[in-house]
C-alpha positions, -999 to +999 in steps of 0.1 A: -328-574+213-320-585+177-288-569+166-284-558+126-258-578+108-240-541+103-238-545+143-225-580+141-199-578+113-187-549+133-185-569+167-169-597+148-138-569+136-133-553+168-127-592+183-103-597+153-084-565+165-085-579+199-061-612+189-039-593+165-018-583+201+018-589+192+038-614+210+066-595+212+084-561+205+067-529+215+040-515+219+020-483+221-006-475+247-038-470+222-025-507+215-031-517+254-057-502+262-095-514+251-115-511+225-090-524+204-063-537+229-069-564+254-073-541+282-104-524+291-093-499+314-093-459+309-064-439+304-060-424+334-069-460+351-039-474+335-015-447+343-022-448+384-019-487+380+014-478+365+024-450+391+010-483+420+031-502+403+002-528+394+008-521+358+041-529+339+064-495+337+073-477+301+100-471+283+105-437+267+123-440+234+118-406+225+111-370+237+068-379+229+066-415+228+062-441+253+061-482+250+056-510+267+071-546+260+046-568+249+055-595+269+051-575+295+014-571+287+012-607+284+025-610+316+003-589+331-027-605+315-015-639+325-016-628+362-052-611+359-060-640+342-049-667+380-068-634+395-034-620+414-037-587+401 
């Protein structure tokens, strides 16, 4: 299958958006969770992981919005990473 170079430019972005995963501070879920963030796991997939406590919890800093620590994340990804989660 030959991909157009439309196909790879736009490939090449969406890995970009992958690595720009902050280090620190906050973060949102659309942020977490795949095609953009480093997870790919659903919504809802994410959520029960959360409510199994599998996934790191959220902080609420308002009435509609919910964050995560980032290095929370990166914990997280470390330990899917050694294959404990």
């Amino acid at each position: 299958m030959t991909r157009t170079v439309p196909e790879v430019i736009r490939s090449i972005e969406q890995a970009d958006e992958k690595t720009d995963f902050p280090a620190t501070g906050y973060v949102r879920l659309r942020q977490i969770l795949g095609p953009h963030g480093p997870l790919p796991i659903s919504r809802s997939g994410f959520w029960a992981g959360v409510k199994g406590g599998k996934f790191p919890k959220p902080r609420k800093i308002s009435e509609r919005v919910t964050v995560w620590r980032a290095e929370d994340i990166h914990a997280l990804l470390a330990k899917i990473e050694r294959g404990e989660a």
